[in-house]
N, C-alpha and C positions, 0 to 999 in steps of 0.2 A: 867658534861662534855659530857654524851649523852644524856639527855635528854629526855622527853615524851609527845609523843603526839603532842600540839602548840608547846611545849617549845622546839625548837630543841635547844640540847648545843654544845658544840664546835666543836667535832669532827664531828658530821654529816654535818654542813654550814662547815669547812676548809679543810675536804677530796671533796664534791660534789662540791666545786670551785677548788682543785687539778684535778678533772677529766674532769673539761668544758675548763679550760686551756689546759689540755692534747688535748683533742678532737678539740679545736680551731687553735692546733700546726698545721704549711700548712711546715714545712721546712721539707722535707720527710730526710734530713742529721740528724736528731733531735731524741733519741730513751730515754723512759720514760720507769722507774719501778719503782712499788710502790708497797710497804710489809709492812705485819700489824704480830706484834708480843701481847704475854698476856700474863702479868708473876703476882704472885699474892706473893705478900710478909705474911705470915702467922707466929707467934712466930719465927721471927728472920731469920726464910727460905723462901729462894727464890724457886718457882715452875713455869714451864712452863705449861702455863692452856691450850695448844694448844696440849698436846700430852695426850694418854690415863693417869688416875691417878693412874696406878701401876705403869705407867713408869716416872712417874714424881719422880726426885731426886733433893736434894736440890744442888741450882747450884750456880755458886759462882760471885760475883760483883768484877769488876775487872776496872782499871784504864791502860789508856796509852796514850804515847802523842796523838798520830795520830788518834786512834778510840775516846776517850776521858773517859767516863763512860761507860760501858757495863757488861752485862747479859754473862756470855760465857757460850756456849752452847746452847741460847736458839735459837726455831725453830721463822723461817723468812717464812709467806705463800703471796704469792704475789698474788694480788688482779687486776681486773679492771676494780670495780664501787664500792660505799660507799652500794651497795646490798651485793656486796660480805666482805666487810666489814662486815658488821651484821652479815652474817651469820657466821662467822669467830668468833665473837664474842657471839654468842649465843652459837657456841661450847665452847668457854672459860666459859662463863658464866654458864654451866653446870658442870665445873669440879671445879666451887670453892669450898671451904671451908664454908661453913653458920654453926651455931649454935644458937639456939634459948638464944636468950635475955629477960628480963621483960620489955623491952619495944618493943621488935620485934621478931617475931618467924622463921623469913629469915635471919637475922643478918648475914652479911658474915665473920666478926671479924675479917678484913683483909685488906691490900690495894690490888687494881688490880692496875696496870698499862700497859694503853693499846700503844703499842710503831707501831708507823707509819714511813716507812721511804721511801723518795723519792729521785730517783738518775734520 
C-alpha cells in the first residue's frame, strides 16, 4: 500500500494526484480538506497510532447509517501534501506494536490502517 523506493504503492500515486487536482482547482467558490487518520488493530483492540502510546485506549468500531463504519474517537490531522502525509505516518509508524518473530525481528503482529479522508 505504501511502498519503497521505485515501487511507489497506492496511497502515495492516489493522495499526490488528490493534491494536483486540488491545486489545479481555479473555482475560488470550491474549498478542499484532507485528513489522514492510523489506527492499528492489535489482539482484537483497536488503537489510535497518532496520539502518545500512554494515551492510547482501546477504542471502539461502531456502525451508522450516515457515517457508515467508523473508529469513534479516533484523531483526524489534516494535511496539505502526501510530505505531510509521511510525516504523519512515520509518527504512527513509531507508535506501533512490533515483536520479534523467527522469521523477522520488526514483525509489527498487527494491522495498521492508514484512513484518508477528503471532503
Amino acid at each position: 500500500m505504501i511502498g519503497y523506493g521505485a515501487n511507489r504503492g497506492v496511497v502515495p500515486l492516489a493522495t499526490e494526484e488528490i493534491f494536483s487536482r486540488i491545486s489545479g482547482n481555479s473555482d475560488p467558490n470550491k474549498k478542499f480538506e484532507v485528513s489522514v487518520s492510523m489506527v492499528e488493530i492489535y489482539n482484537e483492540k483497536i488503537s489510535d497510532l497518532l496520539v502518545p502510546p500512554k494515551s492510547q485506549q482501546g477504542l471502539k468500531l461502531r456502525e451508522s447509517k450516515s457515517l457508515g463504519v467508523y473508529v469513534e474517537g479516533l484523531s483526524k490531522h489534516p494535511v496539505i501534501s502526501y510530505k505531510a502525509i509521511e510525516s504523519v505516518m512515520a509518527q504512527g509508524n513509531k507508535n506501533r506494536t512490533i515483536g520479534a518473530t523467527l522469521m523477522n525481528a520488526t514483525s509489527s503482529r498487527a494491522h495498521t490502517v492508514i484512513g484518508i479522508e477528503f471532503k
